[in-house]
MIFI-200420 format. One line per 3 residues: number of its first residue (from 1); their letters; for each residue x, y negated, z of C-alpha. Coordinates in pm, 1 decimal, padded with zeros to 6 digits. Layout:
NUM = a = X Y Z ~ ...
% end
This chain:
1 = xxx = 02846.4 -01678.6 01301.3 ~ 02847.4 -02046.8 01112.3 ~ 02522.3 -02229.6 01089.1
4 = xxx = 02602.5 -02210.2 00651.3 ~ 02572.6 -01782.6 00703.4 ~ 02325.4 -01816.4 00936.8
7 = xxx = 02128.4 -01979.4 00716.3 ~ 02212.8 -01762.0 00420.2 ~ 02142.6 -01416.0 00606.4
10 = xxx = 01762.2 -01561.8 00743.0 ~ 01701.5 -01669.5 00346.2 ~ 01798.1 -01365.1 00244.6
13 = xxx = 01591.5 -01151.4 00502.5 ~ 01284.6 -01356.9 00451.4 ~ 01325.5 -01288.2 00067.1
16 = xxx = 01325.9 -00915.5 00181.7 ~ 01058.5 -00942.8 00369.7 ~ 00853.4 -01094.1 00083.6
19 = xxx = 00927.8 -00794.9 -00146.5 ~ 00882.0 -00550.7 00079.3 ~ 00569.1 -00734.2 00123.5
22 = xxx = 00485.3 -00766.5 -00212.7 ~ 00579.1 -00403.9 -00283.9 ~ 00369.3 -00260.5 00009.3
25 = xxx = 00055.4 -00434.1 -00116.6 ~ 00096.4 -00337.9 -00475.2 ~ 00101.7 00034.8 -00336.8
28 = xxx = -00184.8 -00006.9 -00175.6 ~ -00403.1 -00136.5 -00496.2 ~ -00242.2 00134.1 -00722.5
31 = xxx = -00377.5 00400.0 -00476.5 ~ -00714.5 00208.9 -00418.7 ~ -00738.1 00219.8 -00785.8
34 = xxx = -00614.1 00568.7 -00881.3 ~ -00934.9 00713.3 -00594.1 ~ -01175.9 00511.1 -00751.7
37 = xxx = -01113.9 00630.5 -01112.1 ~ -01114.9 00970.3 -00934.2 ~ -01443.2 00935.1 -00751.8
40 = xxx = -01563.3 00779.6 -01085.5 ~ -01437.4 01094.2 -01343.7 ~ -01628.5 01273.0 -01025.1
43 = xxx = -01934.6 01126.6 -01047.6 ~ -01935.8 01120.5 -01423.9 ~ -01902.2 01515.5 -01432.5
46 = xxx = -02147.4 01576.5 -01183.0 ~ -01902.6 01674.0 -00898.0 ~ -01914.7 01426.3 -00670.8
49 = xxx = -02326.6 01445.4 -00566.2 ~ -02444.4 01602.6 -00268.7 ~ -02484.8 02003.1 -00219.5
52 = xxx = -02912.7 02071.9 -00184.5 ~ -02961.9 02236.9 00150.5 ~ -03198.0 02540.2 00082.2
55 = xxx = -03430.7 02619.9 00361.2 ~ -03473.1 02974.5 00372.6 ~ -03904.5 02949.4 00500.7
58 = x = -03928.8 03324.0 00697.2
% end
């Protein structure tokens, strides 16, 4: 392979590499997001506290 393609095919798998990159990362926030509105609409309604143990005194 020529130095010219060589050249061309590293370019373009760095640019890949950058949007998969870039694409990865904006996953992650939309997710990170999307479970803290739902732990939010949870703790807004009440849902998301924890259960009262009930001792049972015999």
């Amino acid at each position: 392979m020529g130095d010219e393609k060589r050249k061309k095919l590293l370019r373009l798998l760095d640019a890949q590499n950058m949007l998969l990159e870039e694409a990865t990362l904006l996953s992650f926030t939309a997710g990170f997001k999307l479970a803290c509105g739902i732990a939010r609409d949870l703790e807004t309604d009440g849902l998301y506290a924890p259960t009262p143990i009930i001792h049972n005194n015999r």
